[in-house]
Structure formats: C-alpha cells, structure tokens
N, CA, C and O of each residue as an XYZ file, in Angstrom:
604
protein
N      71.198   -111.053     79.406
C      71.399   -111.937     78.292
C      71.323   -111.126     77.007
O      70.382   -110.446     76.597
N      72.219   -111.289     76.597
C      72.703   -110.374     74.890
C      71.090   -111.509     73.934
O      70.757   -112.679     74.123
N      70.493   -110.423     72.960
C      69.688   -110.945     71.954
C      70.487   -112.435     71.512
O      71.214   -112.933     72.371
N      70.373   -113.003     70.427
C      70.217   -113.690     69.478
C      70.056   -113.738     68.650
O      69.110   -114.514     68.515
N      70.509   -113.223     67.343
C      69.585   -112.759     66.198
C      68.982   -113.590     65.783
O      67.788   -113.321     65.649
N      69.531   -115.322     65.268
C      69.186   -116.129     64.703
C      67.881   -117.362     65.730
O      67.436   -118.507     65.653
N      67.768   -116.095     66.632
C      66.704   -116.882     67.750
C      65.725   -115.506     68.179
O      65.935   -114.603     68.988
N      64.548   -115.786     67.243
C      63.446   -114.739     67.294
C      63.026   -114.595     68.745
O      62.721   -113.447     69.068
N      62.974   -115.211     69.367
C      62.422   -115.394     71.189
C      62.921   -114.756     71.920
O      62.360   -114.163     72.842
N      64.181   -114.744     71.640
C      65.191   -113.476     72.600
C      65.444   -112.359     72.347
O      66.311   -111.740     72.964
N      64.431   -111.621     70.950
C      64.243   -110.510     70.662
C      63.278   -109.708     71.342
O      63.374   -108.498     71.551
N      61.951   -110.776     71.811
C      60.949   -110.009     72.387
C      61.214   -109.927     73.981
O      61.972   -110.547     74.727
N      60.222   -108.850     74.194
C      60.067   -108.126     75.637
C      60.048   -109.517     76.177
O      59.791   -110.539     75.541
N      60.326   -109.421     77.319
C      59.724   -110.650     79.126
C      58.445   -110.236     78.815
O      57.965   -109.264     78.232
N      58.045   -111.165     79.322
C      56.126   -111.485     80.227
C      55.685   -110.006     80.999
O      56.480   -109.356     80.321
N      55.494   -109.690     81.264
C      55.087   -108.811     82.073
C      55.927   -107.329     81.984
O      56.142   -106.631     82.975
N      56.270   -107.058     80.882
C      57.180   -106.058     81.071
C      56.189   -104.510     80.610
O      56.399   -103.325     80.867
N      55.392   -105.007     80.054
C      54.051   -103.871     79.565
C      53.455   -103.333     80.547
O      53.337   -102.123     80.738
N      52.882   -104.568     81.494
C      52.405   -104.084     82.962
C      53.137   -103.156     83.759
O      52.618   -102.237     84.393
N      54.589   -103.469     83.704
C      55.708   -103.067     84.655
C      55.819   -101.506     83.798
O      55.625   -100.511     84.496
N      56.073   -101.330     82.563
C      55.793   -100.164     82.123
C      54.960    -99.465     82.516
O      55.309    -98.361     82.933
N      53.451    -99.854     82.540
C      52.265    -99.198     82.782
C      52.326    -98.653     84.137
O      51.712    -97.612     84.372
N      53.052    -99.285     85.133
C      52.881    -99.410     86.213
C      54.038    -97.992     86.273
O      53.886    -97.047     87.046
N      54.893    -98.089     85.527
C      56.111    -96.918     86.123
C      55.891    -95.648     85.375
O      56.439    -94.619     85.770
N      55.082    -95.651     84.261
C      54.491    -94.560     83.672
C      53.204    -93.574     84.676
O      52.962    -92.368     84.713
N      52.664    -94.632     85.317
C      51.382    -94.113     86.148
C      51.973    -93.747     87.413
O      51.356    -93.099     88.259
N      53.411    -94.238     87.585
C      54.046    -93.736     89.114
C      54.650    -92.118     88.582
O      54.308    -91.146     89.256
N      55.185    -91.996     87.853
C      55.964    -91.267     87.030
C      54.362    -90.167     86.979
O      54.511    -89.087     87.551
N      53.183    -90.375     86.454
C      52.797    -89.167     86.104
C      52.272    -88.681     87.594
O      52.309    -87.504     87.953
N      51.727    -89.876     88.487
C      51.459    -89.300     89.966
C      52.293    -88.639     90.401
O      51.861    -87.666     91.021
N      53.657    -88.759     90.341
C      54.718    -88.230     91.153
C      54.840    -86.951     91.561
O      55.621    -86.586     92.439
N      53.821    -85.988     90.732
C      54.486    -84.596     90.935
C      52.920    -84.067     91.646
O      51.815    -84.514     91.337
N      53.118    -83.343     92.338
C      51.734    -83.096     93.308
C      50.620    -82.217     92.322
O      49.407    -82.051     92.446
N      51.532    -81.768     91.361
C      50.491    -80.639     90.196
C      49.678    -81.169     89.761
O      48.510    -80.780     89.774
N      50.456    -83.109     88.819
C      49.640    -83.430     88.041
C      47.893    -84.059     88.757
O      46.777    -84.081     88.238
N      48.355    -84.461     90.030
C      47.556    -85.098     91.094
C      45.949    -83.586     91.005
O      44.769    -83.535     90.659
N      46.748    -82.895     91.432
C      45.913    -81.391     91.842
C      45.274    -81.081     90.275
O      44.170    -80.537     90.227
N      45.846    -81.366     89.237
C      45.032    -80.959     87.949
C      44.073    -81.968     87.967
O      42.883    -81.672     88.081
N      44.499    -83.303     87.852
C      43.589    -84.188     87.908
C      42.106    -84.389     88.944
O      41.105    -84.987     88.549
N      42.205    -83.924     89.943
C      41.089    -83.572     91.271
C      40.499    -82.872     90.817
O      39.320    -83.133     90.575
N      41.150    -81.463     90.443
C      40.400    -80.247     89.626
C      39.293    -80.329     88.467
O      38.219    -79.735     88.369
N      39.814    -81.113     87.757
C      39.124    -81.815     86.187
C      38.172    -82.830     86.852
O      37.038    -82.854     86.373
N      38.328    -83.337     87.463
C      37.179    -84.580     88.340
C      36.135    -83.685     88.859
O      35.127    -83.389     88.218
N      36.352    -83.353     89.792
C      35.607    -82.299     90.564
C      35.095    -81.188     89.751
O      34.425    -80.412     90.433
N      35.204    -80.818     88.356
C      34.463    -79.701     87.768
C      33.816    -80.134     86.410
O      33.861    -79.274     85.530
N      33.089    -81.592     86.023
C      32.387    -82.020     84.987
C      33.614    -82.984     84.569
O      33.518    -83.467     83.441
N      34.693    -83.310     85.287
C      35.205    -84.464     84.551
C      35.749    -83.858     83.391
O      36.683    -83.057     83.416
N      34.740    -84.519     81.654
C      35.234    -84.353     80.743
C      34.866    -82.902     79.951
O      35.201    -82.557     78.818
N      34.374    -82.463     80.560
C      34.026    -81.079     80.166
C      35.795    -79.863     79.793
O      36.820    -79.714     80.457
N      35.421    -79.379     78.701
C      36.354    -78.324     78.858
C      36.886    -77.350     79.810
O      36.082    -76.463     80.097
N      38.037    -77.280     80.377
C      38.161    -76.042     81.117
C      39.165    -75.236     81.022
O      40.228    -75.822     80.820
N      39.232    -73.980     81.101
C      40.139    -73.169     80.969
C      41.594    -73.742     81.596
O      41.563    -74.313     82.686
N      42.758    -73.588     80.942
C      43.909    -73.867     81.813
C      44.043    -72.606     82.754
O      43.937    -73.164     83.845
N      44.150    -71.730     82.937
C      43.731    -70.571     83.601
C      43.163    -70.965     85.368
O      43.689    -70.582     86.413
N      41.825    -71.923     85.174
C      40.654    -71.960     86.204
C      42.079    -73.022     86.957
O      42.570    -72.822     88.068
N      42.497    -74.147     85.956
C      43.327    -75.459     86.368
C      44.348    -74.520     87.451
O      44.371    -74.660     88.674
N      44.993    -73.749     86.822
C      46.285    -72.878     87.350
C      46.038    -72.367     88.619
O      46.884    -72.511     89.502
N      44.961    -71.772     88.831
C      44.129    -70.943     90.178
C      43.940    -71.732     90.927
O      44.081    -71.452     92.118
N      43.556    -72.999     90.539
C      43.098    -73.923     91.497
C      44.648    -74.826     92.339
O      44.625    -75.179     93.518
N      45.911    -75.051     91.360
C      46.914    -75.718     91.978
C      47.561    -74.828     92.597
O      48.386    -75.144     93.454
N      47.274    -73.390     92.236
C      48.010    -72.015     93.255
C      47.746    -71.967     94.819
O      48.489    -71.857     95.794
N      46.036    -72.127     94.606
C      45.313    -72.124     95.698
C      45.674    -73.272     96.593
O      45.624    -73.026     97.798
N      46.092    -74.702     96.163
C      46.441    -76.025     96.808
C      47.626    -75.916     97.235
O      48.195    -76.536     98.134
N      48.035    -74.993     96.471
C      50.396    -75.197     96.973
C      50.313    -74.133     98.007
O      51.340    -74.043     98.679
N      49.131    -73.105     98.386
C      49.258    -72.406     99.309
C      48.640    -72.863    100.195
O      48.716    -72.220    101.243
N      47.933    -73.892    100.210
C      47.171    -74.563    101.434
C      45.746    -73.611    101.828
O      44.953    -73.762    102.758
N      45.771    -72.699    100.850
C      43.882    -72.511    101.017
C      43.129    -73.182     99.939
O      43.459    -73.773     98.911
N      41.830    -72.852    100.603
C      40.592    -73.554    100.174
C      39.918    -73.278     98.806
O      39.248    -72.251     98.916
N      39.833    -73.834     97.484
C      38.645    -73.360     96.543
C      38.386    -72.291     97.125
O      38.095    -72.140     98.311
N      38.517    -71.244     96.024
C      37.495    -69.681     96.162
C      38.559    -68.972     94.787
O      39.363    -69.528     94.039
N      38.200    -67.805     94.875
C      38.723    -66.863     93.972
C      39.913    -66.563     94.746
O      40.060    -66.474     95.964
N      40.973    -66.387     93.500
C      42.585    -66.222     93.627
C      42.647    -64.324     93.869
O      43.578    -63.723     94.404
N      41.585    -63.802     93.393
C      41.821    -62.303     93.795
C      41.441    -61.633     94.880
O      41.347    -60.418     95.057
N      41.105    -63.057     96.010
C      41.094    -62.624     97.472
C      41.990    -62.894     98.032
O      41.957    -62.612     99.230
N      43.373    -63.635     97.438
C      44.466    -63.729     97.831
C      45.326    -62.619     97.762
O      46.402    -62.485     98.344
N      44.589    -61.591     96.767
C      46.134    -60.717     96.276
C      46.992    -60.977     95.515
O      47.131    -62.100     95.032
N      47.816    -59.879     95.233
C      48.909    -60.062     94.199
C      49.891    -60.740     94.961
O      50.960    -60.821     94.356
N      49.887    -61.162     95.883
C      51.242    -62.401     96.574
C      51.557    -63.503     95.863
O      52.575    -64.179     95.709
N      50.165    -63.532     95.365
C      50.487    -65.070     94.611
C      50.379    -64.922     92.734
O      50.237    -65.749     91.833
N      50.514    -63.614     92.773
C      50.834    -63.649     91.287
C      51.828    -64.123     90.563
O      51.660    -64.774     89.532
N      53.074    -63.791     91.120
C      54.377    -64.542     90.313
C      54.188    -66.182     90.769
O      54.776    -66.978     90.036
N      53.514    -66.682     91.773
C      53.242    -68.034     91.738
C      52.348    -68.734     90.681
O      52.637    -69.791     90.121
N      51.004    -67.860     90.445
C      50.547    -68.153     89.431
C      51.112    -68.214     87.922
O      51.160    -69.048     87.018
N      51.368    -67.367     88.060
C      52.320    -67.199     86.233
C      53.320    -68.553     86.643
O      53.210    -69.429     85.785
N      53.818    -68.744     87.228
C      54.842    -70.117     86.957
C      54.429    -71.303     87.285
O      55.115    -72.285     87.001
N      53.362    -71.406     87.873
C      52.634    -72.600     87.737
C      51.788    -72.378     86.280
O      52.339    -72.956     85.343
N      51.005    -71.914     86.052
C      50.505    -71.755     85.046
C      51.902    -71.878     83.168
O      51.725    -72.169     81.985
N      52.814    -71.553     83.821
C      53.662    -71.718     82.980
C      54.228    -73.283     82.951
O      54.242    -73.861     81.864
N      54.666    -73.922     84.069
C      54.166    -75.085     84.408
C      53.740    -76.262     83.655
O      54.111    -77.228     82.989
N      52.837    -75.684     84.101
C      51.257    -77.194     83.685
C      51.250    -76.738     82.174
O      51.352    -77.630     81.333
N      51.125    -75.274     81.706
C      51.189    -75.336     79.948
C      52.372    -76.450     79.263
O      52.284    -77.301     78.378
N      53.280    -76.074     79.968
C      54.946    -76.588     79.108
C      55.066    -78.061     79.459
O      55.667    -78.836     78.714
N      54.680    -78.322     80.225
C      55.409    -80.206     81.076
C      53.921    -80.705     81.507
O      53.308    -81.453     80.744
N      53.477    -80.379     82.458
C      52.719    -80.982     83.457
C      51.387    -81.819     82.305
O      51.187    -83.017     82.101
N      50.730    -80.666     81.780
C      49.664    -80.911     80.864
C      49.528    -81.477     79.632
O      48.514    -82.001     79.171
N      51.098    -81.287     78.879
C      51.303    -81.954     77.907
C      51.491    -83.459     77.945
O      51.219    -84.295     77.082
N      52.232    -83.662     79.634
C      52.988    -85.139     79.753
C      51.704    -85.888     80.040
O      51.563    -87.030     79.604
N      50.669    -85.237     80.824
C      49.310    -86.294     81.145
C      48.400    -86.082     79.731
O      47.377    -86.765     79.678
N      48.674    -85.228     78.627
C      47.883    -85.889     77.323
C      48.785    -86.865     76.836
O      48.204    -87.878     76.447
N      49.991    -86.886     76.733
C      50.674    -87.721     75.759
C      50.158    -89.177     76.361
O      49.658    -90.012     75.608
N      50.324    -89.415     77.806
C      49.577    -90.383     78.445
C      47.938    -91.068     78.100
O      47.540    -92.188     78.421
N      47.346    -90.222     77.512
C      46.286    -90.238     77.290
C      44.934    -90.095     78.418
O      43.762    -90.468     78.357
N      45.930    -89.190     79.697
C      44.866    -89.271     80.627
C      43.936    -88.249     80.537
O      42.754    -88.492     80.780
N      44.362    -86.960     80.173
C      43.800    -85.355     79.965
C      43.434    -85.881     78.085
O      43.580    -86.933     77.463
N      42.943    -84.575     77.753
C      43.031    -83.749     76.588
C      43.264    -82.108     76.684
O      42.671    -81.277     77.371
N      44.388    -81.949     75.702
C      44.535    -80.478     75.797
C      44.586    -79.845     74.550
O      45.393    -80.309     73.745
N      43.777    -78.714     74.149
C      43.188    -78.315     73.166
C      44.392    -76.798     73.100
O      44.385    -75.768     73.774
N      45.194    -77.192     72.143
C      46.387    -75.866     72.502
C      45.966    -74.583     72.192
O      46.164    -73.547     72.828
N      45.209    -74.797     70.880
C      44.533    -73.669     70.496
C      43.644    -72.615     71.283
O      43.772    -71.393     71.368
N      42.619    -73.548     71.881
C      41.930    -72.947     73.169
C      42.207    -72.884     74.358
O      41.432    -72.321     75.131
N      43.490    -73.499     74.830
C      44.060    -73.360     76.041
C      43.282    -74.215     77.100
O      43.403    -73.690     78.208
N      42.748    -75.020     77.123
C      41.768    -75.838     77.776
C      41.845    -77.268     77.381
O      41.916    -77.688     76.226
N      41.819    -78.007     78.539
C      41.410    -79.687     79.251
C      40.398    -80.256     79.710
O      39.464    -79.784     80.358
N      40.549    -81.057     79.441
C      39.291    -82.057     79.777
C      39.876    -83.181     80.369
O      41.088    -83.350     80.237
N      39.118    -84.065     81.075
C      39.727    -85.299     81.577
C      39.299    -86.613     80.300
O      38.308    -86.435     79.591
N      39.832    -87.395     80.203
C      39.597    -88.590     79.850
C      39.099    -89.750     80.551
O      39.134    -89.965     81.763
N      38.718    -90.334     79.798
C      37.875    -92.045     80.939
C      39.649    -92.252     81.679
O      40.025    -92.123     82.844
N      40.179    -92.501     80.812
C      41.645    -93.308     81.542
C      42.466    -91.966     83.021
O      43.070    -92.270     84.050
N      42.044    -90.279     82.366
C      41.832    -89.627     83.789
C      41.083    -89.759     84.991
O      41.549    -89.583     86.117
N      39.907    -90.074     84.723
C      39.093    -90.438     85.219
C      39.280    -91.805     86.403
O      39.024    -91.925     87.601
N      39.629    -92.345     85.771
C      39.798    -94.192     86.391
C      40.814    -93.664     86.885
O      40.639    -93.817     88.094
N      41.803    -93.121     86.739
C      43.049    -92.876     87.433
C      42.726    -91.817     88.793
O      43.161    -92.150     89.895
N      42.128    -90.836     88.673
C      41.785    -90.133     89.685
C      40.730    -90.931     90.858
O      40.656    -90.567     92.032
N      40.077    -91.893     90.365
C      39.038    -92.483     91.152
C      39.946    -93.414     91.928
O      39.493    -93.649     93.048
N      41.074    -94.001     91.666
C      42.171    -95.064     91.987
C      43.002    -93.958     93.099
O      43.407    -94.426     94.163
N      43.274    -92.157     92.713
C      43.725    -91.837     93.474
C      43.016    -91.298     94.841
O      43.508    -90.910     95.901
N      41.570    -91.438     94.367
C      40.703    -91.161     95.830
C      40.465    -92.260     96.677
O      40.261    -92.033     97.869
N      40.458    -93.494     96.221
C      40.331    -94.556     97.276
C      41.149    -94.639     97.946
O      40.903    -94.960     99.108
N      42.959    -94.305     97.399
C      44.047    -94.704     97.813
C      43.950    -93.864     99.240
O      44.233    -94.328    100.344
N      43.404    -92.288     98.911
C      43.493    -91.515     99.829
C      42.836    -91.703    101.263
O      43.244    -91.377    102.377
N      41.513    -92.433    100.789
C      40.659    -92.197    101.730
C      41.202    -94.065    102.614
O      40.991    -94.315    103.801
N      41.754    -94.868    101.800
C      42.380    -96.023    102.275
C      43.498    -95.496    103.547
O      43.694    -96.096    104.604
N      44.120    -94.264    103.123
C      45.451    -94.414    104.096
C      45.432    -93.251    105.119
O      46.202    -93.043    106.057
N      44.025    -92.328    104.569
C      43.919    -90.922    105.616
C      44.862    -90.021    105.600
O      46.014    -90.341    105.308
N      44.539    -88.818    105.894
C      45.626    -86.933    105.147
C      46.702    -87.403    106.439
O      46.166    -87.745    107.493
N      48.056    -87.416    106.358
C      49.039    -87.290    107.375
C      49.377    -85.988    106.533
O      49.026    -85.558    105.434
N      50.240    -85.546    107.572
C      51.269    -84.435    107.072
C      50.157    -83.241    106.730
O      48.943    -83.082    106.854
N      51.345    -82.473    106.203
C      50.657    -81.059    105.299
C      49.924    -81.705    104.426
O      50.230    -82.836    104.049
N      48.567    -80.879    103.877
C      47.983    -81.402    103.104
C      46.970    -80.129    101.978
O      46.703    -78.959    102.254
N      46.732    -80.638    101.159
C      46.092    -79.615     99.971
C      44.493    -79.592    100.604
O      43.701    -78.709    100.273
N      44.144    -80.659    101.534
C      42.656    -80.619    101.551
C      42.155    -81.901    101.192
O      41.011    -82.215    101.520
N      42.996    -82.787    100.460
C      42.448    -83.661    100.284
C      43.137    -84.990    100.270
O      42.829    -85.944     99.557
N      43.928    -84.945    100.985
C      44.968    -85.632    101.561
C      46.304    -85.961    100.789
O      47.047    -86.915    101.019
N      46.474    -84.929     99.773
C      47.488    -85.539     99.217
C      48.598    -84.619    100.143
O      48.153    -83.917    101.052
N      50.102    -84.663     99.854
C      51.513    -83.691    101.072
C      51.285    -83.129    100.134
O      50.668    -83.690     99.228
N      51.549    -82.307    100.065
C      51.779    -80.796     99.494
C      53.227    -79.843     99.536
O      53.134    -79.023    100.449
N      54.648    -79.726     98.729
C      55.776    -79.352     98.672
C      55.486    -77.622     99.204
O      54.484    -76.983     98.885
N      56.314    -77.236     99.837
C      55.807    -75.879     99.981
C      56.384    -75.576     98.357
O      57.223    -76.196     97.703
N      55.613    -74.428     98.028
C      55.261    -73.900     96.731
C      56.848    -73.315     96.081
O      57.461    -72.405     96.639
N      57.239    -73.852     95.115
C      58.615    -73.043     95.023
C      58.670    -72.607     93.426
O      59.525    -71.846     92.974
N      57.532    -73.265     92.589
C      57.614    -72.551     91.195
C      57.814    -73.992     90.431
O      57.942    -74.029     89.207
C-alpha cells in the first residue's frame, strides 16, 4: 500500500515492525561464527572489563582451528597469516558492527573491548540456546559449527 500524504496513519511503521527489526539485527549480528566467538571470549574473561583486541584475535584463531584456550605460540607460525586476517577482521567489520549495535564497546585508540549489559544478555541467550539443542557437527568447544578457517 503506497503512503497517503494527507493521511498521517499510513506514514507510520506496522505494529511490530521494531521487534521484527530487533529480531533481524540480532540474527544478522549472530550470523557470523567470529562475532559469536568474540562474544564467549568477552563473557568468559570479566565480561565488561577491557581487553586487548589482540587476546580477542588469539582466541577466534584458536576456535577456527578447533583447539583449545592456551597460548597461540604453541601453535606456531601456521597460524600466523590466520591471525593477522582475523585480527584484521574483527578490527574492520566484526567489532565495529557489534559496537554500533551497542553490544561490545571498542576503544579505537586503545585497541580494546569490553562487553556491554545488552552483550552480555545476548551471550547468556546464546548459551542456553546451546546447551537447549547440544554441540552437533564440528564444533569450537562450545557448541557452536565452526566454518573451516578461510580468512
């Protein structure tokens, strides 16, 4: 149905179209397995506490290769050009798109994130979901699939 000009009612949004936004914005930022893996990362290390984007980067390197938390320099230089492009990554798209959201904070200057309450609630929504439906498939560890690693 075309507006109306001279009929203010058919200018505004439908009923529910904010929700339906909210709803395709929060599918949209889950969608990519990084932002999921930054978000776990930031939960799992003080939440709202600052952290290096650096520690964030090591940690989604370590998940797209399917090992466990530990130090990235017992992996070797194999996963160096993986690191630099994930880490390139999450700086340019990944990290910016979950502050604009308001789920992270990212401090450009210092290179470091924090989670937000609305990260927070969102990551706690993505652990029930997990532990609701159990790890099928390849998995990071914590049941999310995991893409094999391509940059």
């Amino acid at each position: 149905m075309l507006p109306v000009i001279s009929d203010p009612e058919s200018l505004s949004t439908p009923a529910g179209s904010d929700d339906a936004a909210t709803t395709d914005t929060i599918f949209d930022l889950l969608s990519d397995w990084r932002r999921r893996a930054v978000l776990r990362y930031l939960d799992g290390h003080g939440g709202t506490d600052q952290v290096p984007l650096s520690d964030v980067a090591d940690h989604v390197v370590l998940a797209a290769d399917g090992q466990d938390t530990g130090a990235l320099a017992a992996t070797g230089d194999a996963l160096l050009g993986t690191r630099k492009r994930i880490h390139i990554s999450l700086r340019h798209t990944h990290v910016p798109k979950l502050a604009d959201a308001g789920v992270l904070e990212f401090d450009p200057e210092s290179n470091t994130v924090a989670l937000c309450k609305t990260g927070e609630e969102l990551d706690a929504q993505l652990r029930k979901e997990r532990e609701d439906r159990g790890a099928d498939g390849k998995s990071d560890g914590d049941g999310d699939f995991v893409p094999e690693a391509t940059g």
